[in-house]
mmCIF entry with sequence, helices, sheets and N, C-alpha, C, O atoms, coordinates in Angstrom:
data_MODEL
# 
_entry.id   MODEL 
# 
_entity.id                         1 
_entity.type                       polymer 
_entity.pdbx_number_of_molecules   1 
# 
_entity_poly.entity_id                      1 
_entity_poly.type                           'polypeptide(L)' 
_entity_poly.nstd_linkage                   no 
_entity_poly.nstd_monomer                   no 
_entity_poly.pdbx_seq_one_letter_code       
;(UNK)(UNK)(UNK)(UNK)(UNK)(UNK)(UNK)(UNK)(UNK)(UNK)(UNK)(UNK)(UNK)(UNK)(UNK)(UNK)
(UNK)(UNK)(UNK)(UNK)(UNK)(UNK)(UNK)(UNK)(UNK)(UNK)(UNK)(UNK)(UNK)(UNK)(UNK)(UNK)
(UNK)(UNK)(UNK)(UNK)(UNK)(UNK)(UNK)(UNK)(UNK)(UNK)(UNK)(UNK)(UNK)(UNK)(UNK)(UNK)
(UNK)(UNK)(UNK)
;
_entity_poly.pdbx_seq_one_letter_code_can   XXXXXXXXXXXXXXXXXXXXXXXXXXXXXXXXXXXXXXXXXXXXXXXXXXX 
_entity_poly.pdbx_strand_id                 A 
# 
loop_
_entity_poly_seq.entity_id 
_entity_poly_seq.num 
_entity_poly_seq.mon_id 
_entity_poly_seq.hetero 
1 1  UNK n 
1 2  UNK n 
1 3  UNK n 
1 4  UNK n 
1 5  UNK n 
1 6  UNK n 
1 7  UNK n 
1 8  UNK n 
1 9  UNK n 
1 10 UNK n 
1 11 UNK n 
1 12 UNK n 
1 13 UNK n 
1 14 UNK n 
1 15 UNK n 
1 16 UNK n 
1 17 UNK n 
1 18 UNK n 
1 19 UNK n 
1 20 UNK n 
1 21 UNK n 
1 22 UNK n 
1 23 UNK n 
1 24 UNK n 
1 25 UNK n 
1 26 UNK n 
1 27 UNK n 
1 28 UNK n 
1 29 UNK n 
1 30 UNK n 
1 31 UNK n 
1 32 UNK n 
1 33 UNK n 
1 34 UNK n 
1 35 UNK n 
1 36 UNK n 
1 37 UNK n 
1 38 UNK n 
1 39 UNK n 
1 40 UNK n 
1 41 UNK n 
1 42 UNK n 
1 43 UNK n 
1 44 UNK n 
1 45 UNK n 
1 46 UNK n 
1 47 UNK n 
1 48 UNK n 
1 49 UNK n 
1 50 UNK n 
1 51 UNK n 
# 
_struct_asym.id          A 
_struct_asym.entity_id   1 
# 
_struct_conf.conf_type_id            HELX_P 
_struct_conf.id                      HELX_P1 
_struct_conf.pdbx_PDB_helix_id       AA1 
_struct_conf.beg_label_comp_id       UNK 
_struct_conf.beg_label_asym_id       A 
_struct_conf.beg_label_seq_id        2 
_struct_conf.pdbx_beg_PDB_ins_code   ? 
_struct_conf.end_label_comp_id       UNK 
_struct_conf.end_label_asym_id       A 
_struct_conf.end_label_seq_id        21 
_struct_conf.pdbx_end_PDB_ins_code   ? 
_struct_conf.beg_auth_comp_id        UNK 
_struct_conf.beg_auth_asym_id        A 
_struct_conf.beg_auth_seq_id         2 
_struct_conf.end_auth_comp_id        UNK 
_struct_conf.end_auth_asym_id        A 
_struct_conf.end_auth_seq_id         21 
_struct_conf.pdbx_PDB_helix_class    1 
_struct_conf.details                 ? 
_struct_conf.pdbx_PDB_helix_length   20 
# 
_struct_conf_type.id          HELX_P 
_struct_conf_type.criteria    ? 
_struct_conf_type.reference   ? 
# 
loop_
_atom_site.group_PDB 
_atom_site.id 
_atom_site.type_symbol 
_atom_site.label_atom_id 
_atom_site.label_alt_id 
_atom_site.label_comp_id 
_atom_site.label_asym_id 
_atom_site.label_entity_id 
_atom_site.label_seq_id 
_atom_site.pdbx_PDB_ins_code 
_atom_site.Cartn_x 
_atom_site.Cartn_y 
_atom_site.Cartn_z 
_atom_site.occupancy 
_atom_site.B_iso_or_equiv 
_atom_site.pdbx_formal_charge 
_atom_site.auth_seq_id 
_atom_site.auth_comp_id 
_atom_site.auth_asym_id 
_atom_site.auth_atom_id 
_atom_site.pdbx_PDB_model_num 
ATOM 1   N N  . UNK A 1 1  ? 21.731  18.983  -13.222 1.00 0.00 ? 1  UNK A N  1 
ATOM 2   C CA . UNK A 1 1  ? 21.137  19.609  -12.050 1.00 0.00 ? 1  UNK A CA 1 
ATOM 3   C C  . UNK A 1 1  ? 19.649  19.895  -12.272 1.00 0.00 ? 1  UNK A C  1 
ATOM 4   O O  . UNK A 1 1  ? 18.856  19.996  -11.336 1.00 0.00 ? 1  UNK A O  1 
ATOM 5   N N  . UNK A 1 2  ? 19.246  20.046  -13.818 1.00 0.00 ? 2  UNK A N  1 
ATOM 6   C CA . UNK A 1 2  ? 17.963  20.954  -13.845 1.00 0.00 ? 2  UNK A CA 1 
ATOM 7   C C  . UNK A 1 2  ? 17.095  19.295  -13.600 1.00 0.00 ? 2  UNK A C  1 
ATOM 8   O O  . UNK A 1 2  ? 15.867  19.355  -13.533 1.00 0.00 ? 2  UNK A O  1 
ATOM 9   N N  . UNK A 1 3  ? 17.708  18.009  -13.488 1.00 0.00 ? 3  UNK A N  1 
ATOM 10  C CA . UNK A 1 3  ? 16.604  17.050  -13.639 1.00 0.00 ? 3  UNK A CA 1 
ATOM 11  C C  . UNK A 1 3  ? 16.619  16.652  -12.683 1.00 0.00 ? 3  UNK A C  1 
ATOM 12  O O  . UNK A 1 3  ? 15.648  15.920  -12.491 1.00 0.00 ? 3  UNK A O  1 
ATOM 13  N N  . UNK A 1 4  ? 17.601  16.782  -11.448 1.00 0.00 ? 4  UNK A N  1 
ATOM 14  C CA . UNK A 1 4  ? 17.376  16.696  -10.225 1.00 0.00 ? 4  UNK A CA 1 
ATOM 15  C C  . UNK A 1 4  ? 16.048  17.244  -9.601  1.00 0.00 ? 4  UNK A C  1 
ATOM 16  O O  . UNK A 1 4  ? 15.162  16.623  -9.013  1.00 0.00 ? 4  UNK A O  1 
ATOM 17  N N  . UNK A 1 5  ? 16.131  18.292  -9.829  1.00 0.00 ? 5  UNK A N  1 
ATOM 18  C CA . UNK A 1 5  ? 15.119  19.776  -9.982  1.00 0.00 ? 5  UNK A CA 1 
ATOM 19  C C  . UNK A 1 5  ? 13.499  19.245  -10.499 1.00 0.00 ? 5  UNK A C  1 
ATOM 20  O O  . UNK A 1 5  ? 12.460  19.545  -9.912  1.00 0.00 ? 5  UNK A O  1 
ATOM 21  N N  . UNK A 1 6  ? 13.579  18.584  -11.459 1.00 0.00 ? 6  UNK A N  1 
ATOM 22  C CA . UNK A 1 6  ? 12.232  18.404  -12.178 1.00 0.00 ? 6  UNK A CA 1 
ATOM 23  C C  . UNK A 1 6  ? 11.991  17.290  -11.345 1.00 0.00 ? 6  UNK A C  1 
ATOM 24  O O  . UNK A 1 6  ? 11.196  17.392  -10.411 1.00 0.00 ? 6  UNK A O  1 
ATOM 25  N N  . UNK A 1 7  ? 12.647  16.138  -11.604 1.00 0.00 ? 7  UNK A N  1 
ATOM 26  C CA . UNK A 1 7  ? 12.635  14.746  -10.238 1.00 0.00 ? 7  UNK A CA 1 
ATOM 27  C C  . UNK A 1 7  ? 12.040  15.221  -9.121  1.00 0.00 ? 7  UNK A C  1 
ATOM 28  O O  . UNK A 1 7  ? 10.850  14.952  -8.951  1.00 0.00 ? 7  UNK A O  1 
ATOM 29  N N  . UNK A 1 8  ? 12.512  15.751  -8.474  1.00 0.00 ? 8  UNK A N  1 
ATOM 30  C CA . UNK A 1 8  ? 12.132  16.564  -7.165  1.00 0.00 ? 8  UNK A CA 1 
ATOM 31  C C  . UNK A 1 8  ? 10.445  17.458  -7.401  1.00 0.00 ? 8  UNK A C  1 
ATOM 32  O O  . UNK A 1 8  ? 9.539   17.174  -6.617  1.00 0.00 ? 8  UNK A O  1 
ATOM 33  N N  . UNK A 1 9  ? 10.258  18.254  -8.258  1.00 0.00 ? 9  UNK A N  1 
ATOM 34  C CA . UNK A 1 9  ? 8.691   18.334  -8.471  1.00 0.00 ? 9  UNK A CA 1 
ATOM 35  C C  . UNK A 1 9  ? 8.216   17.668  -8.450  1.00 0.00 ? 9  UNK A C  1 
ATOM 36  O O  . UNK A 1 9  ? 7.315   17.462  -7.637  1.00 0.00 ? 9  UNK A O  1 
ATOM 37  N N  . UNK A 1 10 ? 8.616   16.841  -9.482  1.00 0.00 ? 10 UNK A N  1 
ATOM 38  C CA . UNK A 1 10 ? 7.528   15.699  -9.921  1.00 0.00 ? 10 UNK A CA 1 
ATOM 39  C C  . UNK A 1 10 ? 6.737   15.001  -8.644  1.00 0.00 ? 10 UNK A C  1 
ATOM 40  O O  . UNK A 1 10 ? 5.543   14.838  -8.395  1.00 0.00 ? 10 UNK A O  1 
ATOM 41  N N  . UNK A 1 11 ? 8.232   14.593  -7.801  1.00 0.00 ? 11 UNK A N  1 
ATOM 42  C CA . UNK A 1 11 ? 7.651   14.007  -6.510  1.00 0.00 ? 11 UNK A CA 1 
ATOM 43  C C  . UNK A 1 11 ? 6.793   14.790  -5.797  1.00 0.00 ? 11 UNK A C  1 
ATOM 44  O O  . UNK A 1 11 ? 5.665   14.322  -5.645  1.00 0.00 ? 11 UNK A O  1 
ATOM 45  N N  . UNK A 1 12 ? 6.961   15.568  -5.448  1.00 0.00 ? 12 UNK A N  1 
ATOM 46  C CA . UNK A 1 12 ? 6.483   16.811  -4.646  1.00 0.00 ? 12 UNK A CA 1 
ATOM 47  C C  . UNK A 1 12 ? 5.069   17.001  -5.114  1.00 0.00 ? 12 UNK A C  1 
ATOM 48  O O  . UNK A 1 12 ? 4.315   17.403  -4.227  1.00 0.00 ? 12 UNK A O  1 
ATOM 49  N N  . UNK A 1 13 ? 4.422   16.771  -6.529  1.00 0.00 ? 13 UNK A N  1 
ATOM 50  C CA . UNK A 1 13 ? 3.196   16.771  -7.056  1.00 0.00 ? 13 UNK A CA 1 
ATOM 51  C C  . UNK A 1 13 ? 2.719   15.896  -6.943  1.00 0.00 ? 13 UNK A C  1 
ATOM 52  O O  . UNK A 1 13 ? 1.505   16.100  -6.950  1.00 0.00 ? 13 UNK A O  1 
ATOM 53  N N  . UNK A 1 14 ? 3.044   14.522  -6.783  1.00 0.00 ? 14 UNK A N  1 
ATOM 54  C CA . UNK A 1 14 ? 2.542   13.012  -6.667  1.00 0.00 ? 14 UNK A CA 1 
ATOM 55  C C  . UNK A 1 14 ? 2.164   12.977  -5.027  1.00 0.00 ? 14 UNK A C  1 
ATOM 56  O O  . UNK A 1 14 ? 1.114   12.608  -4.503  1.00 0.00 ? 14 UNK A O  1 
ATOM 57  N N  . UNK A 1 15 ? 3.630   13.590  -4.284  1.00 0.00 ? 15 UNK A N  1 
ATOM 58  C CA . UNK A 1 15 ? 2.728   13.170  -2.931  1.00 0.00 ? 15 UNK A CA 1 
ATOM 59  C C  . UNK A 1 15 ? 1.660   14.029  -2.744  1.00 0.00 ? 15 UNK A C  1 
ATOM 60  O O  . UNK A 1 15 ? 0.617   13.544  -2.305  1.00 0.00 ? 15 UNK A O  1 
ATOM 61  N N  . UNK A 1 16 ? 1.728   15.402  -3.033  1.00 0.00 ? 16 UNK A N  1 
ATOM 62  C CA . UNK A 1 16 ? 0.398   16.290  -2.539  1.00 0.00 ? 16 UNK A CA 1 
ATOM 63  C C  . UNK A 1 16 ? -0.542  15.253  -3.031  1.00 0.00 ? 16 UNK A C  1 
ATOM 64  O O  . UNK A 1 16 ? -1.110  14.515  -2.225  1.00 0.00 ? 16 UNK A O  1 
ATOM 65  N N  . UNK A 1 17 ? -0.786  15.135  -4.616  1.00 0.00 ? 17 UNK A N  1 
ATOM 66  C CA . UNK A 1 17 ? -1.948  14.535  -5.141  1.00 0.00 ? 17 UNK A CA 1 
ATOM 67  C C  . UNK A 1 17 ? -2.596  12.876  -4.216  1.00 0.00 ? 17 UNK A C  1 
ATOM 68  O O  . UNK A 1 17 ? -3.779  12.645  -3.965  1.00 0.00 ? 17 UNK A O  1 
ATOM 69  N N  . UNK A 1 18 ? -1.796  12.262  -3.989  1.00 0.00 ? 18 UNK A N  1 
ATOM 70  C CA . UNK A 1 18 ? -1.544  11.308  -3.150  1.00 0.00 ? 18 UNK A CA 1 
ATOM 71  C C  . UNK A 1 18 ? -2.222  11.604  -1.517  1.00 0.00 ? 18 UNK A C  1 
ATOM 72  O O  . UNK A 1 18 ? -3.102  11.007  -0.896  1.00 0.00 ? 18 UNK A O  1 
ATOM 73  N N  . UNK A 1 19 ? -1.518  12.597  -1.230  1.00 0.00 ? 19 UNK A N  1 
ATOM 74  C CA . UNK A 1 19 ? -2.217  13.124  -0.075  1.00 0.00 ? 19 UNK A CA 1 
ATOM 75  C C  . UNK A 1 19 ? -3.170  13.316  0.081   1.00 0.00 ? 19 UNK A C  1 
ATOM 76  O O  . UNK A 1 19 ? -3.730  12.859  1.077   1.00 0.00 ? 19 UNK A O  1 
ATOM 77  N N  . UNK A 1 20 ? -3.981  14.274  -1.047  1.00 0.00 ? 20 UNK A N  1 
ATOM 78  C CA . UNK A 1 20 ? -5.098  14.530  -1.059  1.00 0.00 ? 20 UNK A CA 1 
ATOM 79  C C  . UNK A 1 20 ? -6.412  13.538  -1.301  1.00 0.00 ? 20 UNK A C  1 
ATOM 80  O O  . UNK A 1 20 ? -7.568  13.707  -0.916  1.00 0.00 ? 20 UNK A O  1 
ATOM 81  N N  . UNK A 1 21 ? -5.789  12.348  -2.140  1.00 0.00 ? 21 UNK A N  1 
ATOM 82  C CA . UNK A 1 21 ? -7.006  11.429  -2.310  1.00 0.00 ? 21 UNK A CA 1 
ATOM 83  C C  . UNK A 1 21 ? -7.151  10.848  -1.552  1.00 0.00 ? 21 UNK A C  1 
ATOM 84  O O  . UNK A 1 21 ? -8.159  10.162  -1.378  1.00 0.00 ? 21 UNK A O  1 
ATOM 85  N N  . UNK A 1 22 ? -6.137  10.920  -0.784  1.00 0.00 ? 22 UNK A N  1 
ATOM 86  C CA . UNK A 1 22 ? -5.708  9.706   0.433   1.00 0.00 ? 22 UNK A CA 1 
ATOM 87  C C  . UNK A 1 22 ? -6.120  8.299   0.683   1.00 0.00 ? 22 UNK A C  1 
ATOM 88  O O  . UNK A 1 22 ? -6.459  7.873   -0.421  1.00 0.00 ? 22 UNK A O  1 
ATOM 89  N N  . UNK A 1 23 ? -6.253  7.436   1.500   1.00 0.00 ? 23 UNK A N  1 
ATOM 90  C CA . UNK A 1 23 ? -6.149  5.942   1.390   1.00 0.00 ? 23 UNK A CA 1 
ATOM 91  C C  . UNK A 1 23 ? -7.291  5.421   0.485   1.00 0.00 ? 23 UNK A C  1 
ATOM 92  O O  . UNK A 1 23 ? -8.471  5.568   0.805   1.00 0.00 ? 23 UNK A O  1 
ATOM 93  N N  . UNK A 1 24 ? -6.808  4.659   -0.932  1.00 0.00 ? 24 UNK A N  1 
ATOM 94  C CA . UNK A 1 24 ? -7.608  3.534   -1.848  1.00 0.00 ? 24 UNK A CA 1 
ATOM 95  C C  . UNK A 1 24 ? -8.253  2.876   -1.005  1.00 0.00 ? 24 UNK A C  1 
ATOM 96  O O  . UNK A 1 24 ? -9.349  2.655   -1.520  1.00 0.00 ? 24 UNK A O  1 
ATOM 97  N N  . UNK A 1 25 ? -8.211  2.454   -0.051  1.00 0.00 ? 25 UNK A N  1 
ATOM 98  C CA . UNK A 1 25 ? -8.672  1.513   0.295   1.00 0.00 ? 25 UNK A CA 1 
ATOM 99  C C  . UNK A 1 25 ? -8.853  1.540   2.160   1.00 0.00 ? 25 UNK A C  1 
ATOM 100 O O  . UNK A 1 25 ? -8.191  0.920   2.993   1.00 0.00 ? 25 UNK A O  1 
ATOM 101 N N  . UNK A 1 26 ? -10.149 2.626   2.389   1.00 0.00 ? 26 UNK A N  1 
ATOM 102 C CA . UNK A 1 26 ? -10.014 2.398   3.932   1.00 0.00 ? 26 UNK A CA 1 
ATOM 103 C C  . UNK A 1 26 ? -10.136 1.355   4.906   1.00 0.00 ? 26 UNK A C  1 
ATOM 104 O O  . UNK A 1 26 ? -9.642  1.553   6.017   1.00 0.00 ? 26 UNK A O  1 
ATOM 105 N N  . UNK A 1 27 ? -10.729 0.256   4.657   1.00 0.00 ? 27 UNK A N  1 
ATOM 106 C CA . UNK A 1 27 ? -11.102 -0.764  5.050   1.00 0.00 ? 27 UNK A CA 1 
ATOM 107 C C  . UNK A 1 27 ? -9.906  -1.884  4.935   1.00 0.00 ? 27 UNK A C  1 
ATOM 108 O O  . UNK A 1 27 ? -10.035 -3.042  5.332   1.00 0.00 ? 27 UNK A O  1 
ATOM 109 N N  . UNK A 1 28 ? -8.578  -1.284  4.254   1.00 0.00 ? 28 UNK A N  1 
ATOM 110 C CA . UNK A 1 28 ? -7.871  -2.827  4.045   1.00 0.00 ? 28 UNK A CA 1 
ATOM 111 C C  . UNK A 1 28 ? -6.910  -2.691  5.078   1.00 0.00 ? 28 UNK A C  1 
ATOM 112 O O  . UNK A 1 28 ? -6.448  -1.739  5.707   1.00 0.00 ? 28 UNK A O  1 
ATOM 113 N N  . UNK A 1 29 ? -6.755  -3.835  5.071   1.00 0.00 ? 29 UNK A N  1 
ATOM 114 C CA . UNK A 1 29 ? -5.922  -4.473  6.542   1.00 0.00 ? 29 UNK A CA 1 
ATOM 115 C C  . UNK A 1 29 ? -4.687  -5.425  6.348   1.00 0.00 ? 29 UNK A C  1 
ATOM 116 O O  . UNK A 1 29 ? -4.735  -6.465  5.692   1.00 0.00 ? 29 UNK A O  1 
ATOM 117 N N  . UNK A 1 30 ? -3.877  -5.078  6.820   1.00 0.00 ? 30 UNK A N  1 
ATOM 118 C CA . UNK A 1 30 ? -2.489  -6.651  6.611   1.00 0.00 ? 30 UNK A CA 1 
ATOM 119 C C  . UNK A 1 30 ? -3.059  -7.607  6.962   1.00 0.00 ? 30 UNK A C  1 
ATOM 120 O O  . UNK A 1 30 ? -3.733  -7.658  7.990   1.00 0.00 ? 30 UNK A O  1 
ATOM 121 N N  . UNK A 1 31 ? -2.841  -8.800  5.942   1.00 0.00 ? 31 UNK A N  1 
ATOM 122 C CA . UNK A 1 31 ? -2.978  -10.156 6.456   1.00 0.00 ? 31 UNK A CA 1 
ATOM 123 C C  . UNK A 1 31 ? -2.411  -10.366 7.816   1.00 0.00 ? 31 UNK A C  1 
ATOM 124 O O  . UNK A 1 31 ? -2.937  -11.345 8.346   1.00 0.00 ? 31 UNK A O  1 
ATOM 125 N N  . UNK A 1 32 ? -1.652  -9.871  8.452   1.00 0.00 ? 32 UNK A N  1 
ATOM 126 C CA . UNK A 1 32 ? -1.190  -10.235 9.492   1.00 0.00 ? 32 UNK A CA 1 
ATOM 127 C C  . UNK A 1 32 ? -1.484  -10.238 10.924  1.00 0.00 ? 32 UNK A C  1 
ATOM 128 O O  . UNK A 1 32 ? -0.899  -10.849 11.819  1.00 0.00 ? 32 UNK A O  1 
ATOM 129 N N  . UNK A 1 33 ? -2.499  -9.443  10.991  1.00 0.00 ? 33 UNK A N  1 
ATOM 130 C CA . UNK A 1 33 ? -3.142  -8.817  11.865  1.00 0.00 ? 33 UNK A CA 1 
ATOM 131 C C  . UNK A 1 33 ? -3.949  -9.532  12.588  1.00 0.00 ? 33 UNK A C  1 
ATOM 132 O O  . UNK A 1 33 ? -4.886  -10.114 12.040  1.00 0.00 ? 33 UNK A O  1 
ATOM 133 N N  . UNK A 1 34 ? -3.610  -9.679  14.805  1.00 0.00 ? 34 UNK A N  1 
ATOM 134 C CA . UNK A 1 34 ? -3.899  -10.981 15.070  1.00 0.00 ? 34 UNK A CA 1 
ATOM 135 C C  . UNK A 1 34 ? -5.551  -10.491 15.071  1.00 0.00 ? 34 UNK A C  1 
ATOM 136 O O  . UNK A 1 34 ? -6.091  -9.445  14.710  1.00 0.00 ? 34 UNK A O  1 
ATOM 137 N N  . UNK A 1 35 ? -6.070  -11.740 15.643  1.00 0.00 ? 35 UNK A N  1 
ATOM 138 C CA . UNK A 1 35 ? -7.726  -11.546 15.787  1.00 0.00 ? 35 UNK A CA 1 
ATOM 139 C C  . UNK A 1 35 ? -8.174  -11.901 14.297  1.00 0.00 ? 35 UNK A C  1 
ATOM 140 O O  . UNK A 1 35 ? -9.403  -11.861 14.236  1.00 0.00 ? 35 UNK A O  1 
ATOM 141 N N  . UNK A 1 36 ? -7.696  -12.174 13.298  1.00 0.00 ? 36 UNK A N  1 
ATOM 142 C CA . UNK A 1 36 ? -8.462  -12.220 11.764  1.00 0.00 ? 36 UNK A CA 1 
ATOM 143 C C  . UNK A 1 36 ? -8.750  -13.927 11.787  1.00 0.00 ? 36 UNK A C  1 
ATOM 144 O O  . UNK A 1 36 ? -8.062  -14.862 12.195  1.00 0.00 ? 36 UNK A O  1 
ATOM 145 N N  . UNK A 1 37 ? -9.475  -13.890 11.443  1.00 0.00 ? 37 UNK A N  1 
ATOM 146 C CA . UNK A 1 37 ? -9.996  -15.381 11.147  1.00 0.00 ? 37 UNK A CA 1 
ATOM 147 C C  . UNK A 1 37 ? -9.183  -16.174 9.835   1.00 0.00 ? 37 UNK A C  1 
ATOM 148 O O  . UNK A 1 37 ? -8.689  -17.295 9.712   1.00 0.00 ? 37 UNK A O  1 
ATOM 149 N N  . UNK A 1 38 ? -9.297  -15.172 9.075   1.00 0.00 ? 38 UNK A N  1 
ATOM 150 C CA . UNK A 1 38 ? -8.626  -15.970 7.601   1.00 0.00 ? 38 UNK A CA 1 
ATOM 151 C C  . UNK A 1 38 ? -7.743  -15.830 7.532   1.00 0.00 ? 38 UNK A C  1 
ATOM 152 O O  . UNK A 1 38 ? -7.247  -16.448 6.589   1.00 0.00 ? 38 UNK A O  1 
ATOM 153 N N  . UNK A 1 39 ? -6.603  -14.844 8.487   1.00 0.00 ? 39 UNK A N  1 
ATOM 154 C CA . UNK A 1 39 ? -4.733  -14.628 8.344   1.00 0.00 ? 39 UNK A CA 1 
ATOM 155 C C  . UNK A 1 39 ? -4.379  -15.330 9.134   1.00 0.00 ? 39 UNK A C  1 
ATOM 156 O O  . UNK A 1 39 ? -5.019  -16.000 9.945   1.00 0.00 ? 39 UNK A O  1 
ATOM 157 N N  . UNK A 1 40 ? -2.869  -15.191 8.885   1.00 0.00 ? 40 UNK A N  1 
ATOM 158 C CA . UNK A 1 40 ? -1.916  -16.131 9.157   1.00 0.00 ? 40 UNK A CA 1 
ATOM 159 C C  . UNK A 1 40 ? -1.085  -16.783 8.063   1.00 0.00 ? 40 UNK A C  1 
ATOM 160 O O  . UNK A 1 40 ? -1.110  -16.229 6.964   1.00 0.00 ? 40 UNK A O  1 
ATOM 161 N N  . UNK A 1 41 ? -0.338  -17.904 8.213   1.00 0.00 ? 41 UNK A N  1 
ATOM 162 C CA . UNK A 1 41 ? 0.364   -17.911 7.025   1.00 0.00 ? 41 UNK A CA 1 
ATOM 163 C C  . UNK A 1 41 ? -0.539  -19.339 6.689   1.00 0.00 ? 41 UNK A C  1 
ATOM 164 O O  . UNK A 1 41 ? -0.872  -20.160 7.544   1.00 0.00 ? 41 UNK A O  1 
ATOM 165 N N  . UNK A 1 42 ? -0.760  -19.394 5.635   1.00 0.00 ? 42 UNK A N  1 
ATOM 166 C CA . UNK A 1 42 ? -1.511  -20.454 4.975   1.00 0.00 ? 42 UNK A CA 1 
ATOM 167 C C  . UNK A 1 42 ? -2.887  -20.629 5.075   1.00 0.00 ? 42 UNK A C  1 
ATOM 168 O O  . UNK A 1 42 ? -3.427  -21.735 5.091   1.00 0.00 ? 42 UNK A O  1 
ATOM 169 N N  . UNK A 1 43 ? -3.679  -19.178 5.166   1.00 0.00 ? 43 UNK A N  1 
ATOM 170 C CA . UNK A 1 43 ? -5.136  -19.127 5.110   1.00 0.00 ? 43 UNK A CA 1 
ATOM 171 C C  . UNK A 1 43 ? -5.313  -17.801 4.693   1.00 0.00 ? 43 UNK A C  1 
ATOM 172 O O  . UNK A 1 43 ? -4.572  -16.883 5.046   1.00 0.00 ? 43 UNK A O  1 
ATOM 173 N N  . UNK A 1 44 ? -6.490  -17.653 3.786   1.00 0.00 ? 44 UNK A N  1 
ATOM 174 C CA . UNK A 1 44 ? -6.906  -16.115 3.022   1.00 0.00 ? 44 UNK A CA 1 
ATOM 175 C C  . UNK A 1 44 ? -6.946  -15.985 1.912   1.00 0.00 ? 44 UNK A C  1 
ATOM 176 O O  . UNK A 1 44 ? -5.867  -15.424 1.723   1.00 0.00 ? 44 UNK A O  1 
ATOM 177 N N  . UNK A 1 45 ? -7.362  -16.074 1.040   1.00 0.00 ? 45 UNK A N  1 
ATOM 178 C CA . UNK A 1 45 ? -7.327  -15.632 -0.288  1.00 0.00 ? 45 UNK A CA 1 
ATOM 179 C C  . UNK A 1 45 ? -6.175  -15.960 -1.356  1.00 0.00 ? 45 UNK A C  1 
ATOM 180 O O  . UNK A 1 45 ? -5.680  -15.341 -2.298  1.00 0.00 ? 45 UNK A O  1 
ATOM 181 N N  . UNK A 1 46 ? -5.965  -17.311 -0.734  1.00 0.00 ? 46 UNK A N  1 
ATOM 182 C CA . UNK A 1 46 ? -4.627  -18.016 -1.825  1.00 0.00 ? 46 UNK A CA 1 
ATOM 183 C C  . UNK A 1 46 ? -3.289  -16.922 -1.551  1.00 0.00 ? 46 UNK A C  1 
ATOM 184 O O  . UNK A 1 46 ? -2.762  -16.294 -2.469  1.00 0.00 ? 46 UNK A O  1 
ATOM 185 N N  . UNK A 1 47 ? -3.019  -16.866 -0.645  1.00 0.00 ? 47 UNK A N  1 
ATOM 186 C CA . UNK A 1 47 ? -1.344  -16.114 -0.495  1.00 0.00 ? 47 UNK A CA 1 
ATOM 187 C C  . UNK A 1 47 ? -0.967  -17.466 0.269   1.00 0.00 ? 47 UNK A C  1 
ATOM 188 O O  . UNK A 1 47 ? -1.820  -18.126 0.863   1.00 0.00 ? 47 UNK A O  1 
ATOM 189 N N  . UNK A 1 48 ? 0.047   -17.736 0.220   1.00 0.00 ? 48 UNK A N  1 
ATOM 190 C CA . UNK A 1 48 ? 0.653   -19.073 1.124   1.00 0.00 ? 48 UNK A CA 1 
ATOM 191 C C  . UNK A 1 48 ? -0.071  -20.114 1.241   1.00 0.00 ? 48 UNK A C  1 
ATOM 192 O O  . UNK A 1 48 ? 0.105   -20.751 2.280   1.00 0.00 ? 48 UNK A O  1 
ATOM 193 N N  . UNK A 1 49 ? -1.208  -20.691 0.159   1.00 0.00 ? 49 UNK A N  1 
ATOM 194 C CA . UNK A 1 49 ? -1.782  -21.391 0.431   1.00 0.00 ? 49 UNK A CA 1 
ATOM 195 C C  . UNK A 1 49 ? -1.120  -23.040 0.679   1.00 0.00 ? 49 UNK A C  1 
ATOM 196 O O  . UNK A 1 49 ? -1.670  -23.848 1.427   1.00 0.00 ? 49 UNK A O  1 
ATOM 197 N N  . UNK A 1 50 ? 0.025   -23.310 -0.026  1.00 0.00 ? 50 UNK A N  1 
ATOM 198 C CA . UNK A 1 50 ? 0.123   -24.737 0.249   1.00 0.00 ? 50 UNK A CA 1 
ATOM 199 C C  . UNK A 1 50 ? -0.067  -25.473 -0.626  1.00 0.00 ? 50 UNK A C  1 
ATOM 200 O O  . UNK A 1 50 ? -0.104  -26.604 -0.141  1.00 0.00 ? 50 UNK A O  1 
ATOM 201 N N  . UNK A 1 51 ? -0.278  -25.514 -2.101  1.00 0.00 ? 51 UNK A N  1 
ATOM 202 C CA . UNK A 1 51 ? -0.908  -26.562 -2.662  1.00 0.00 ? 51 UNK A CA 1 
ATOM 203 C C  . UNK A 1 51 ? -0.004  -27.174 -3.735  1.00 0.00 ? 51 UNK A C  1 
ATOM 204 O O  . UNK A 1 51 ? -0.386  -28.151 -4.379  1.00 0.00 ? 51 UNK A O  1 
# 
């Protein structure tokens, strides 16, 4: 029970901390997203490229 308990902090400290720094990366975007020039499936930065 007591590591249920600690499990449960632990998380509870990661998301605050998490929360607080909040998004790595404001600018990033899903490849998927229509209107992008380089997404889709088989264009962008070598994900699905095809080769």
């Amino acid at each position: 029970m007591g590591f249920v308990l600690l499990l449960g902090a632990l998380f509870g400290v990661a998301y605050a901390a998490g929360a607080l720094a909040g998004p790595v990366a404001p600018g990033l975007q899903p490849s998927s997203t229509p209107g992008e020039p380089e997404g889709g499936p088989g264009g962008g930065h070598g994900h699905g490229g095809g080769h």
